[in-house]
C-alpha positions in Angstrom: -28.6 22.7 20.1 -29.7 20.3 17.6 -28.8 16.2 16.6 -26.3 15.2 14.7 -27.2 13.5 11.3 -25.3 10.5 11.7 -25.9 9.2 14.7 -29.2 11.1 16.1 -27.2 12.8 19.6 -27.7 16.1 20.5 -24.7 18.5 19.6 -23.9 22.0 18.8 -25.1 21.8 15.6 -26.0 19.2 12.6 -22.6 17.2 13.7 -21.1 15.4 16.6 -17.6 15.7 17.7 -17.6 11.7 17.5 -18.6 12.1 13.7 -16.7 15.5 12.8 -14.2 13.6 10.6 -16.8 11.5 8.9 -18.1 14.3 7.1 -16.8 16.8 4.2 -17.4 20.7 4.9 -17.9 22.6 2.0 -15.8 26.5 3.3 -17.3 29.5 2.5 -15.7 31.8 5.0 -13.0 34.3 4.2 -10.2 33.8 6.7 -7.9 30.6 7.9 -8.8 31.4 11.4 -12.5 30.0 11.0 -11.1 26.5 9.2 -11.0 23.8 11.9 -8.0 22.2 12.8 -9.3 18.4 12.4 -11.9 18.2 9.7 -11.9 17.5 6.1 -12.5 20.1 3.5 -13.1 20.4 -0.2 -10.3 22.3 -2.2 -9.3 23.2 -5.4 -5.4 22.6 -6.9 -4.2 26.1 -7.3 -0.8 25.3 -8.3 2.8 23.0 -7.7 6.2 24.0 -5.5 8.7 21.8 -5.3 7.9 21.2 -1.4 4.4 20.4 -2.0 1.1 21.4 -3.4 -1.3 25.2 -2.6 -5.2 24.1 -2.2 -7.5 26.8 -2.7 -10.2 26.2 0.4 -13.0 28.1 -0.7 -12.9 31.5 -2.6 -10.7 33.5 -0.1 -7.9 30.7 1.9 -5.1 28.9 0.8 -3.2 26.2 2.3 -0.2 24.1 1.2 0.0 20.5 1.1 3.2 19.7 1.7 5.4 16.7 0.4 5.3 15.0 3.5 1.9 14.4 3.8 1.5 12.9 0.8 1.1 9.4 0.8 3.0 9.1 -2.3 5.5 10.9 -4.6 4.3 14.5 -5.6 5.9 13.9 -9.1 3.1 10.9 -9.3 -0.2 13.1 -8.4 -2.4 13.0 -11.3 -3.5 16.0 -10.0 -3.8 19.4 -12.7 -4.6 23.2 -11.7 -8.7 23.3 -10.8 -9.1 20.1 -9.7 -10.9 19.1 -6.8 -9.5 17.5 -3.9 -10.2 16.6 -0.4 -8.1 17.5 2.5 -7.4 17.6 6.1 -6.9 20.8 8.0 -4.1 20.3 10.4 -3.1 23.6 11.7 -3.4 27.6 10.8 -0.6 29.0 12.2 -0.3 32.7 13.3 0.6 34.8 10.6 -2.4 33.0 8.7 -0.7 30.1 6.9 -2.6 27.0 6.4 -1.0 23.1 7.1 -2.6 20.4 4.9 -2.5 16.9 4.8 -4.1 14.5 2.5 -7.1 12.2 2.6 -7.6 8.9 1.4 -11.5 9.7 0.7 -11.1 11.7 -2.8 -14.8 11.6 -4.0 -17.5 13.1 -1.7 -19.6 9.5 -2.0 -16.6 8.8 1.0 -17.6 10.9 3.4 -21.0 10.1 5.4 -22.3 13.9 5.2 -21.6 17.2 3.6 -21.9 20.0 5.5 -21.6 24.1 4.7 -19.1 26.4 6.9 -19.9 30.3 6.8 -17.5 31.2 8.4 -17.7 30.1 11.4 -21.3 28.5 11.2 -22.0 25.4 10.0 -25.6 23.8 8.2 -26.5 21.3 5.9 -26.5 22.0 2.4 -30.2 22.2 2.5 -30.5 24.7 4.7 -30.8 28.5 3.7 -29.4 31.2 5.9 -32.9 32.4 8.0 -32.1 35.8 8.3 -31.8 36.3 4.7 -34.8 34.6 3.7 -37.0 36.4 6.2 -36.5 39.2 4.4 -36.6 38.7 0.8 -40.2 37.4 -1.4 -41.1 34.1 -2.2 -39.4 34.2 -5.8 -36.1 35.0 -4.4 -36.2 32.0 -2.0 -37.0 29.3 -4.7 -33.7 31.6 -6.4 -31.7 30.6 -3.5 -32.9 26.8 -3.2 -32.0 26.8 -7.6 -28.5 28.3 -6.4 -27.9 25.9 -3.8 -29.0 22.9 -5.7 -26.2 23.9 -8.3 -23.6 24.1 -5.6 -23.7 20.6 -5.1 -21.7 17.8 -6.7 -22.0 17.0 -10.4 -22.1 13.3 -9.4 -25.0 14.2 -6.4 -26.8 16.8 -8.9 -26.9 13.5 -11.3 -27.9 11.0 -9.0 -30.5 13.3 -7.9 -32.0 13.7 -11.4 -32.0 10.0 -12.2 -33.5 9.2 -9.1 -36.7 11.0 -8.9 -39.1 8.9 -6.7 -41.8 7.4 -10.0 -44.9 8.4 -10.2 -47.1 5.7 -8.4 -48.8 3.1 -10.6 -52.3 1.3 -9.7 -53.5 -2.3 -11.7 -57.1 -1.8 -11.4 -57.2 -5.5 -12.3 -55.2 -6.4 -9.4 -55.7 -4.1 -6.1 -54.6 -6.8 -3.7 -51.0 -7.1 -4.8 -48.6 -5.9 -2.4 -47.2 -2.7 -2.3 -43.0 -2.2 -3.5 -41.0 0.4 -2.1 -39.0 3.2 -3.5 -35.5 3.9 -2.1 -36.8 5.1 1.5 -38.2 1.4 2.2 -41.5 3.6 1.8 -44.8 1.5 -0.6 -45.0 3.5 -3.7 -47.4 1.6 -5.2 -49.7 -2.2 -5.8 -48.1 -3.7 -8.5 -45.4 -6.4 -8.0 -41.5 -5.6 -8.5 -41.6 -8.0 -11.4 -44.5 -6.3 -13.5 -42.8 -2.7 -12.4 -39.1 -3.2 -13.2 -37.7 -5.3 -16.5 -36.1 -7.6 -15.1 -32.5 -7.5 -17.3 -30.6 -10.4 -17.7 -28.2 -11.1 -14.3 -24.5 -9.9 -14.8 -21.4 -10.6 -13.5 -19.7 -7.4 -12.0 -16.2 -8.0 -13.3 -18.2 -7.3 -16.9 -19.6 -3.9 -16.2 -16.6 -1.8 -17.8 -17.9 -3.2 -20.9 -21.6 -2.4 -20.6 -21.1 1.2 -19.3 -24.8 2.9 -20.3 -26.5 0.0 -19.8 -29.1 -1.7 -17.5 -27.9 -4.5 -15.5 -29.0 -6.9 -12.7 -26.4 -7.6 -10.0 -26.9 -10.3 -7.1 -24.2 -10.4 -4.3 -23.5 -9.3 -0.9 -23.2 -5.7 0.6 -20.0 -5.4 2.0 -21.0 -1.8 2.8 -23.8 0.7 3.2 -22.4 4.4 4.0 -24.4 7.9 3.8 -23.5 10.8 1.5 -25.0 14.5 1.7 -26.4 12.8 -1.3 -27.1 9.6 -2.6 -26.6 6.3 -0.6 -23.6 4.1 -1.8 -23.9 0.6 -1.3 -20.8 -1.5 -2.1 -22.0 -5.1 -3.8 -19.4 -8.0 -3.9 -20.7 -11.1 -6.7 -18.5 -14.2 -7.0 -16.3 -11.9 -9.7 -15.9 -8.5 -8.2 -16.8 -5.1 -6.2 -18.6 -2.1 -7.5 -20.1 0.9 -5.5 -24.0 1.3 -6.6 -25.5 5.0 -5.5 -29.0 5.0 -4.5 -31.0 8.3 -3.9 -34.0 8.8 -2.1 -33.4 13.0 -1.5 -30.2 14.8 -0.7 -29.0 12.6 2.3 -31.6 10.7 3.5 -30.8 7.0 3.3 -32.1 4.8 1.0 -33.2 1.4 0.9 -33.3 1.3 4.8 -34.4 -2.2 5.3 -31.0 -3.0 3.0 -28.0 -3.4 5.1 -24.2 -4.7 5.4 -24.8 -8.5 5.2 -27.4 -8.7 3.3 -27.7 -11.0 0.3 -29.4 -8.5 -2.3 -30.3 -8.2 -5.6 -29.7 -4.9 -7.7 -30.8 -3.1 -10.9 -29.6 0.0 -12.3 -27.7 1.6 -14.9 -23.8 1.1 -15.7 -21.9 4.7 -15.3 -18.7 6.1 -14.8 -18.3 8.8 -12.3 -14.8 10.9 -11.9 -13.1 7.5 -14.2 -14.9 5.0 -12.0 -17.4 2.5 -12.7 -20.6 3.0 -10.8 -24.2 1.6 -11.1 -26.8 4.2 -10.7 -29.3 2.0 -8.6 -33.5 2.1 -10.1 -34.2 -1.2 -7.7 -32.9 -2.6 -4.7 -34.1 -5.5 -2.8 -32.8 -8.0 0.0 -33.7 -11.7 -1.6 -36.2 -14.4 0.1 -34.4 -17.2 2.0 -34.4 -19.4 -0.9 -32.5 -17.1 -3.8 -30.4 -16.0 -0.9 -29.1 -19.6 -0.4 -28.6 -19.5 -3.9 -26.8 -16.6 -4.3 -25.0 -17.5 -0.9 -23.6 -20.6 -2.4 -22.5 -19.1 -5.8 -20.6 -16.8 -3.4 -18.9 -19.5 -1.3 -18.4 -21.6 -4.1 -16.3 -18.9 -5.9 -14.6 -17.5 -3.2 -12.7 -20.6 -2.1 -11.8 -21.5 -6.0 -10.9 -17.8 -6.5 -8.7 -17.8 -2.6 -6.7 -21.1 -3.2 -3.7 -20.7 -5.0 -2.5 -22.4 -7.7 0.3 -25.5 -6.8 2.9 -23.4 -8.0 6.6 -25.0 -7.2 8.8 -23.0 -4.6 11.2 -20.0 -6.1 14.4 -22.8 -5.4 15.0 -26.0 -4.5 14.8 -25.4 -0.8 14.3 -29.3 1.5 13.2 -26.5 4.3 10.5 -24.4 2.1 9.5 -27.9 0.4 8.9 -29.2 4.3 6.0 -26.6 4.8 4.8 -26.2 0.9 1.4 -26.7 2.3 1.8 -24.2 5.2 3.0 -21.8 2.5 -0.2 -22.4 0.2 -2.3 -21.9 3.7 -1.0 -18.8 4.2 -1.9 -17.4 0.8 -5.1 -18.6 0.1 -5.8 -16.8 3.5 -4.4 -13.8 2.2 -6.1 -13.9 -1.1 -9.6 -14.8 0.8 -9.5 -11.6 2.4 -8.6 -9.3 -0.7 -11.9 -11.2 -2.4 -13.6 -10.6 0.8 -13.0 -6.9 1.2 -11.4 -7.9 4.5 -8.3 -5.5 4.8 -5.1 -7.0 4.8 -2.5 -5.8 7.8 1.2 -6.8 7.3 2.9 -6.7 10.8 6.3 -6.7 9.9 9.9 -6.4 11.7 11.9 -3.3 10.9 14.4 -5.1 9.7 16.3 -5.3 6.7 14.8 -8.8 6.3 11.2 -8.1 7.9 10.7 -4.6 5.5 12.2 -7.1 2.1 9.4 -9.9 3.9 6.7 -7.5 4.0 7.8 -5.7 0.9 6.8 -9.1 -1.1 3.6 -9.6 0.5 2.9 -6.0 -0.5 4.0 -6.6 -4.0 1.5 -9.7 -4.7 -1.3 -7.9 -2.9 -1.7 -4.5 -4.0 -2.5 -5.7 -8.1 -5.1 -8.4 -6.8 -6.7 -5.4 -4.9 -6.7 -2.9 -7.6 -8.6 -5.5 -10.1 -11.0 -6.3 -7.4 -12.2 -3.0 -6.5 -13.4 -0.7 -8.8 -11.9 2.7 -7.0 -8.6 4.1 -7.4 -7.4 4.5 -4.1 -9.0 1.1 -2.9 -4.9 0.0 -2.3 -4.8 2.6 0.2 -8.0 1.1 1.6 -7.7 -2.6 1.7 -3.8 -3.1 2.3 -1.4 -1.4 5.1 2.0 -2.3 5.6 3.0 -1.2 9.5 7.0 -2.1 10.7 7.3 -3.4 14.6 9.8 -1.4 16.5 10.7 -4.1 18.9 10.8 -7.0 16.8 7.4 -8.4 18.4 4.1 -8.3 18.1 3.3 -6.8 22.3 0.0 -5.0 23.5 1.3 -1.6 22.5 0.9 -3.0 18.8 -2.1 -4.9 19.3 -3.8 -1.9 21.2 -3.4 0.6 18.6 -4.2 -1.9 15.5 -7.4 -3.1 17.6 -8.3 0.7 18.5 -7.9 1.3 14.2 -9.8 -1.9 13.3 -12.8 -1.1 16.0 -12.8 2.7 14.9 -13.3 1.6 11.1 -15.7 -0.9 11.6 -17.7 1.3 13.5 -17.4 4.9 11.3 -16.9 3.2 7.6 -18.6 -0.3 8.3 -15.4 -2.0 7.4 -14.9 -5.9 8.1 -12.3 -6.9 10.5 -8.5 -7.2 8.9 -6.4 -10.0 8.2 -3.3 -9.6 10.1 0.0 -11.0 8.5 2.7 -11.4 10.9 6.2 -11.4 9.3 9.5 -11.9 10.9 7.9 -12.3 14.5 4.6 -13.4 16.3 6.2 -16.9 17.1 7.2 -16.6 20.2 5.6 -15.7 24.1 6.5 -11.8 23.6 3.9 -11.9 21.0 0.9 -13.8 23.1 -0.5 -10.7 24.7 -1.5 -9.0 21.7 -2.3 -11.9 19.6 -4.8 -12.9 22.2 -5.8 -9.5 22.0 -6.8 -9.6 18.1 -8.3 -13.5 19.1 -11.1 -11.9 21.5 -12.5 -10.0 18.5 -12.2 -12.4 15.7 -9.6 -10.9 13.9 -7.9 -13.7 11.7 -4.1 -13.5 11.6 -1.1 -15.5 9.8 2.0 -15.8 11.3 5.6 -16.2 8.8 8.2 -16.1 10.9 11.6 -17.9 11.2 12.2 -17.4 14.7 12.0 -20.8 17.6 8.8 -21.0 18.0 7.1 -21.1 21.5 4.2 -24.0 20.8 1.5 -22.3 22.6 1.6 -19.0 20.6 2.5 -21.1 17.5 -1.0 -22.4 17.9 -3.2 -19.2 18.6 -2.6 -18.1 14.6 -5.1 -19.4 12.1 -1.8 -20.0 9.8 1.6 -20.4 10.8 4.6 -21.0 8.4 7.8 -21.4 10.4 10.5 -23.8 8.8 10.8 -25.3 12.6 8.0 -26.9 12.5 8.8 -28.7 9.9 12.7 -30.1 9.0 14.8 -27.1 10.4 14.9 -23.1 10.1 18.7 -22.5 10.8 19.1 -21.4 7.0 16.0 -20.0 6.0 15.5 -16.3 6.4 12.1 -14.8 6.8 12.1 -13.2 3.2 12.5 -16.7 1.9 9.3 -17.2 3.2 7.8 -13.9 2.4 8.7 -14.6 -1.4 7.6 -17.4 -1.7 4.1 -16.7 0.0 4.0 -14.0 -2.3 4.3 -16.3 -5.3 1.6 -18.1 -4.2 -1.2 -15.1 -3.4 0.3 -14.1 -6.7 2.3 -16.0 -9.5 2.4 -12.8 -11.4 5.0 -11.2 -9.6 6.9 -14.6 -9.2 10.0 -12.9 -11.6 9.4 -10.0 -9.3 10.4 -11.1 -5.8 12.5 -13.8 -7.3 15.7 -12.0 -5.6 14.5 -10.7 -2.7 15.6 -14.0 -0.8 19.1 -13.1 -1.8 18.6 -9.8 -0.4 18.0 -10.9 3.0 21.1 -13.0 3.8 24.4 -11.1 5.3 26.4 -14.1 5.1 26.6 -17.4 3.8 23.7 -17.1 0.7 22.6 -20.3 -0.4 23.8 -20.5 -4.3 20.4 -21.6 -4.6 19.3 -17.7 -4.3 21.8 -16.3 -5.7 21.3 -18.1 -9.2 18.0 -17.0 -8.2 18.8 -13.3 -8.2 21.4 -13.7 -11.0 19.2 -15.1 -13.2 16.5 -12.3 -12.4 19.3 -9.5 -13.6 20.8 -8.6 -9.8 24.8 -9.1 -9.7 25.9 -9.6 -6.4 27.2 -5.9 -6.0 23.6 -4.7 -6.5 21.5 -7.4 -4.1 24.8 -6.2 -1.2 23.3 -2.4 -2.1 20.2 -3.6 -2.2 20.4 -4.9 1.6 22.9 -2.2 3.1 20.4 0.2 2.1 16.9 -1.4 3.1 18.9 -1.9 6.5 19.4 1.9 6.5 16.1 3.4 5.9 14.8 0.5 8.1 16.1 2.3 10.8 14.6 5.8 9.7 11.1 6.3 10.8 11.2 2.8 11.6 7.5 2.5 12.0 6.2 4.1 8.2 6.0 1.8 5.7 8.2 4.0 3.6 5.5 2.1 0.3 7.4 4.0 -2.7 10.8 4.7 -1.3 11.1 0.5 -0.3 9.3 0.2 -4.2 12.2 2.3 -5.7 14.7 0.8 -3.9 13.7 -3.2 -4.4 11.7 -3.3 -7.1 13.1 -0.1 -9.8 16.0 -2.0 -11.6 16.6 1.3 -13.3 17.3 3.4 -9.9 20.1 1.0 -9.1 22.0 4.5 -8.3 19.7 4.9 -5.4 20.2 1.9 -3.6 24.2 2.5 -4.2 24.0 5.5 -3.1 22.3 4.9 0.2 24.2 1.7 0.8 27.0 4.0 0.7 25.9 5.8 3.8 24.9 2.5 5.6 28.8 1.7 5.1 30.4 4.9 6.4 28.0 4.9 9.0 28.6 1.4 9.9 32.3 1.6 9.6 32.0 4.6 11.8 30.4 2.9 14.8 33.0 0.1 14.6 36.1 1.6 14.6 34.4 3.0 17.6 33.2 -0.1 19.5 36.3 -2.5 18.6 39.3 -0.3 20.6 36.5 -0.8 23.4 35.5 -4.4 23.5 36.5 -6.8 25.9 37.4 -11.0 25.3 36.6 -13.4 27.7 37.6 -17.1 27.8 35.3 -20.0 29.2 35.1 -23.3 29.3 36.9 -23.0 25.4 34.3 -20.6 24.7 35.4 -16.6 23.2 32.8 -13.9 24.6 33.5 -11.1 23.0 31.7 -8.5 25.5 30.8 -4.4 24.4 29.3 -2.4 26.4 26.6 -0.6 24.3 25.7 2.1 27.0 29.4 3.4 27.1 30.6 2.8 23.7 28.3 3.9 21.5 26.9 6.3 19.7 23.1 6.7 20.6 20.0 7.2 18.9 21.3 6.7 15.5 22.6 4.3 13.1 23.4 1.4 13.2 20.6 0.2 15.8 22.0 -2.1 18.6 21.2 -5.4 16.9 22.8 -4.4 13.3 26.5 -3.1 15.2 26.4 -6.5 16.7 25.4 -8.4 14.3 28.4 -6.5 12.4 31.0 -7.4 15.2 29.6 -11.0 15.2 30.0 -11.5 11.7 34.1 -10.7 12.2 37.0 -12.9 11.2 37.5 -14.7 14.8 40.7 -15.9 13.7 43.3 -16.1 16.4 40.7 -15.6 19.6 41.0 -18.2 22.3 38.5 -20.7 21.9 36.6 -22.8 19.2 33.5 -21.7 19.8 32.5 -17.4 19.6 29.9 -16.0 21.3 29.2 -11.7 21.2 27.3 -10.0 23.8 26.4 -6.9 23.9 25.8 -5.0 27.6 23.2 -2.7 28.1 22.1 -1.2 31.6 19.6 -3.5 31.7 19.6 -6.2 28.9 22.2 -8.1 27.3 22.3 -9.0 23.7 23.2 -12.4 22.4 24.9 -13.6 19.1 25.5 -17.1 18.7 25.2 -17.8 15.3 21.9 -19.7 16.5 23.6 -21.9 18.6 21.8 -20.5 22.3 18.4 -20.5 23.1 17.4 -17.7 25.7 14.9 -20.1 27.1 16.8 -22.9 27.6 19.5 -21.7 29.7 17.0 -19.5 31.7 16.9 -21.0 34.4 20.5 -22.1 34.4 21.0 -17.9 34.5 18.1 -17.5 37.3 20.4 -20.1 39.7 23.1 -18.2 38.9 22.0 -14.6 39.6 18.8 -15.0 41.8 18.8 -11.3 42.6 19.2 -9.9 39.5 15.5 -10.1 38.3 16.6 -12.2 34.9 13.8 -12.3 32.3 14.9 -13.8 28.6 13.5 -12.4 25.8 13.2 -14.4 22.4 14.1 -17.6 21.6 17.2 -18.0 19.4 20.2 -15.6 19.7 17.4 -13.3 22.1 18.5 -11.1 25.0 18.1 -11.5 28.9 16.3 -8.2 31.0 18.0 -7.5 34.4 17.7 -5.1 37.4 19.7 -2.8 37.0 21.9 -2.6 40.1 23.0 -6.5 39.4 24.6 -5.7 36.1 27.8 -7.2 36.8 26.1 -10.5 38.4 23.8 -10.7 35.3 26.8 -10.8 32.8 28.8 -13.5 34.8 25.5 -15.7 35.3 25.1 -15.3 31.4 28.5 -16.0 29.8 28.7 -19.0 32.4 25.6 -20.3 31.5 26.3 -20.0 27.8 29.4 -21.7 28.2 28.0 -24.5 30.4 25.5 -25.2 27.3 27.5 -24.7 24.6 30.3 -27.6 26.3 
């Protein structure tokens, strides 16, 4: 038994099973049945496949990392032969082949611990193996401690050099001074911080790539404090920008203790770059006095909200609906921006949808740049920015339980700050209040762009709301409208980039106003159709991945215009598939001067796969209704238990739900949405459920 060095709890051995994935292990066994399905180990790049990537793990296993688990292309990896990497260990498989995936910590400073594995026993670096030192002399023991100190990282082997505690220094002429502290917190000495350390002039952070070898004085706040195997990295925000700072007191023991997440501090140290990273080598570290904190404090503040409000930039067209909630619009993205300056994650909640993943894909395009020039490390867009497509279409407690679960678990094991959530294409309506209450209970801020009715009392739970309904009308503004344009504002640089995604999002009836738009930016309208059919497709796919570089290619990569024809080309046979065989089946009902055309989706359709439910009726909906009884056209589609409605925004689920209750009081009825939504039924009043519907619609619609 012994305690694990993270958290202090007993366990068998130096880690918990809580904190077994907040460490790296280092593998010195020689077989893949002693590696550990779950944890993270160092590895070398031993060579390329077309299906992925072998990592040597240790001197004796290899594993492949394949394709799939990469969380972008392979062609992209910057990676060459010897390099080291970091992976996860997700299965050995019988005949001794080893499953990979990757990590998003690729520097050991990113892990809270290092830990050794001989085969199948595991000790801190520090450690030597007793049964070999029992038995050897005293000269071949400090041997040992030499070898072991060389194993260790270039960039902990440096830190440690740099950061020898200094030899303690007495003023004779002033014994009463009080003592400083070295990086344990610990009193090294009498004199005063000010007559020990030169002072250097303060810097701004977003300076330090051009002082790189020189001492600097930093002031800001610690966003975050997290323990190596073997300096301390502390993570320092100033008005201007983020930079990790390494302190060492002795191969992971944590330094600075009495300087925490928080805190208002002030830093001196030396400018360096570790693995093409900037990184100041900490010599001082010290929380300020109450009155250069409120300094510092205000500096912060001050910066932040000039830095988070966007510039007044005018809307991507001349839209009355957009121009209605212009300052809704600038709301939302100085929200956004406020957290990427904050180191607040940003979470985009996004319909998978063609129009929800085109939404979220413009969000994603202004954030990902502001987060790269605001932190310092490479893979900080991985970090601080997640894109994550809703299955249903709203935000429920499934969503909210697994995103609080994620937000809770980082906090806790990487002391990250709470996200912002961005809601796109839903969170405006009562299916949504569960989980957004959910995120209110622990503080989470979240924006909600949506061009769905909204229900007022969830419309009101969001610290930012941009819904055309609440201000002149929504009936022909899609929610990549919005999307772009917030985008414009968190970003004006990528303004020419997203200028034709509002094009992209309509299946019908564009407003020339977006199509000059997407003209003008170089996309005919044969390539913004592609564009669409094929962001509908691989919206259905895997429907909750983000898909980042295949929806990059397929929106963004003028050049791989083939790749968006050739998947829309799918998304049309497949389409044209499903209808020719749903129309032989569907059935047309007359009332009141009303046309439903009815199709039953259990009987006549194909399944689990494309097109989804919603995009076949859409499809039907969007038919030539010439020569059908009726002026007005209303499609429903008839599931066991639900029925679709298409209205062309005309019906309201809520309204009439009542009118449908009277009509069917056994049937259970529970409306879903707002415009064009569904109804939920019991199952055995199927029949009753349908008539109470299309007479209810019909009632409203004359």
């Amino acid at each position: 038994m012994g305690n694990c060095v993270i958290c202090g709890t007993p366990a068998d051995g130096p880690i918990c099973s809580s904190h077994e994935q907040d460490v790296l292990f280092e593998f010195n066994g020689n077989s893949p049945e002693q590696l550990v399905t779950g944890r993270f180990y160092k590895g070398t790049v031993d060579g390329f496949a077309d299906f992925g990537v072998f990592i040597d793990i240790g001197d004796r296993v290899t594993g492949l990392l394949h394709k799939s688990e990469l969380d972008q292309r392979l062609e992209s990896l910057d990676w060459d032969q010897g390099d080291a990497v970091f992976v996860e260990v997700i299965g050995v498989r019988d005949n001794g082949n080893v499953d990979l995936s990757s990590s998003i910590r690729q520097s050991e400073r990113e892990f809270r611990g290092k830990l050794i594995q001989d085969g199948t026993d595991v000790h801190l670096p520090s450690e030597s193996n007793d049964e070999t030192t029992s038995d050897e002399p005293e000269s071949n023991s400090e041997s040992a401690s030499e070898s072991e100190a060389e194993s260790t990282s270039e960039s902990e082997a440096e830190s440690a050099s740099e950061h020898e505690a200094e030899p303690e220094h007495e003023s004779e002429s002033e014994p009463e001074q009080p003592a400083t502290t070295d990086g344990s917190g610990n009193a090294v000495g009498g004199a005063t911080v000010s007559s020990q350390i030169e002072q250097p002039e303060r810097v701004q952070i977003e300076t330090l790539g051009d002082r790189v070898g020189d001492s600097v004085r930093i002031e800001g706040e610690i966003v975050s404090a997290s323990q190596t195997s073997g300096p301390t990295v502390f993570e320092l925000r100033d008005e201007t920008a983020v930079v990790d700072c390494a302190a060492f007191k002795e191969a992971g023991v944590r330094a600075y203790p009495e300087v925490d997440t928080g805190d208002i501090a002030r830093l001196v140290g030396e400018v360096e770059l570790r693995n093409n990273e900037l990184q100041v080598e900490t010599e001082h570290l010290e929380a300020l006095t109450e009155e250069e904190e409120a300094t510092v404090e205000d500096r912060l503040a001050q910066a932040l909200e000039d830095e988070a409000r966007p510039e007044d930039v005018e809307p991507l067209a001349d839209d009355s609906a957009v121009e209605a909630i212009h300052g809704d619009v600038r709301d939302a993205a100085g929200a956004i921006r406020r957290a990427v300056i904050e180191s607040r994650p940003v979470i985009v909640r996004h319909n998978a949808s063609a129009e929800g993943y085109v939404a979220g894909a413009a969000i994603e395009r202004a954030v990902l740049p502001l987060v790269r020039d605001e932190h310092a490390r490479s893979d900080a867009q991985y970090h601080y920015f997640d894109r994550r497509p809703l299955e249903d279409g709203f935000y429920d407690m499934q969503d909210a339980t697994k995103d609080a679960t994620m937000m809770l678990d980082n906090r806790e094991r990487h002391d990250e700050k709470l996200p912002l959530f961005v809601l796109i294409d839903a969170g405006s309506t009562v299916e949504s209040s569960d989980g957004l209450s959910l995120l209110d209970i622990y503080g989470a801020p979240h924006v909600v762009i949506d061009t769905h009715y909204p229900d007022d009392e969830v419309a009101q739970t969001a610290d930012v709301v941009v819904n055309p309904f609440l201000g002149d009308s929504g009936d022909d503004v899609t929610a990549a409208v919005l999307g772009a344009n917030v985008a414009a504002h968190v970003n004006d640089e990528v303004r020419d980039d997203v200028a034709h995604l509002p094009a992209v999002s309509y299946w019908e009836d564009t407003p020339s106003e977006y199509t000059d738009l997407a003209t003008d930016a170089g996309y005919d309208e044969d390539h913004v159709t592609a564009l669409r059919e094929a962001v509908a497709l691989e919206a259905y796919y895997q429907s909750y991945e983000d898909k980042r570089e295949l929806i990059t290619d397929l929106l963004f990569e003028h050049a791989k215009r083939d790749l968006a024809e050739h998947v829309s080309e799918q998304f049309r046979t497949k389409l044209e598939n499903e209808l020719d065989t749903a129309e032989p089946n569907l059935t047309v009902r007359g009332a009141n001067g009303v046309t439903f055309t009815v199709l039953d989706t259990e009987a006549y359709t194909h399944r689990f796969d494309f097109p989804s439910t919603a995009v076949l009726l859409d499809a039907l909906h969007r038919r030539d209704m010439t020569g059908q009884p009726g002026d007005q056209n209303v499609t429903l589609g008839l599931a066991d238990d639900e029925v679709h409605i298409r209205s062309d925004g005309e019906i309201n689920v809520r309204d009439i739900a009542e009118d449908v209750e009277d009509r069917a009081p056994e049937a259970g009825i529970v409306p879903v949405g707002t415009r064009d939504g569904k109804f939920e039924f019991l199952r055995g009043e199927r029949d009753e459920a349908l008539d109470a519907v299309i007479e209810a619609v019909s009632a409203k619609l004359n």
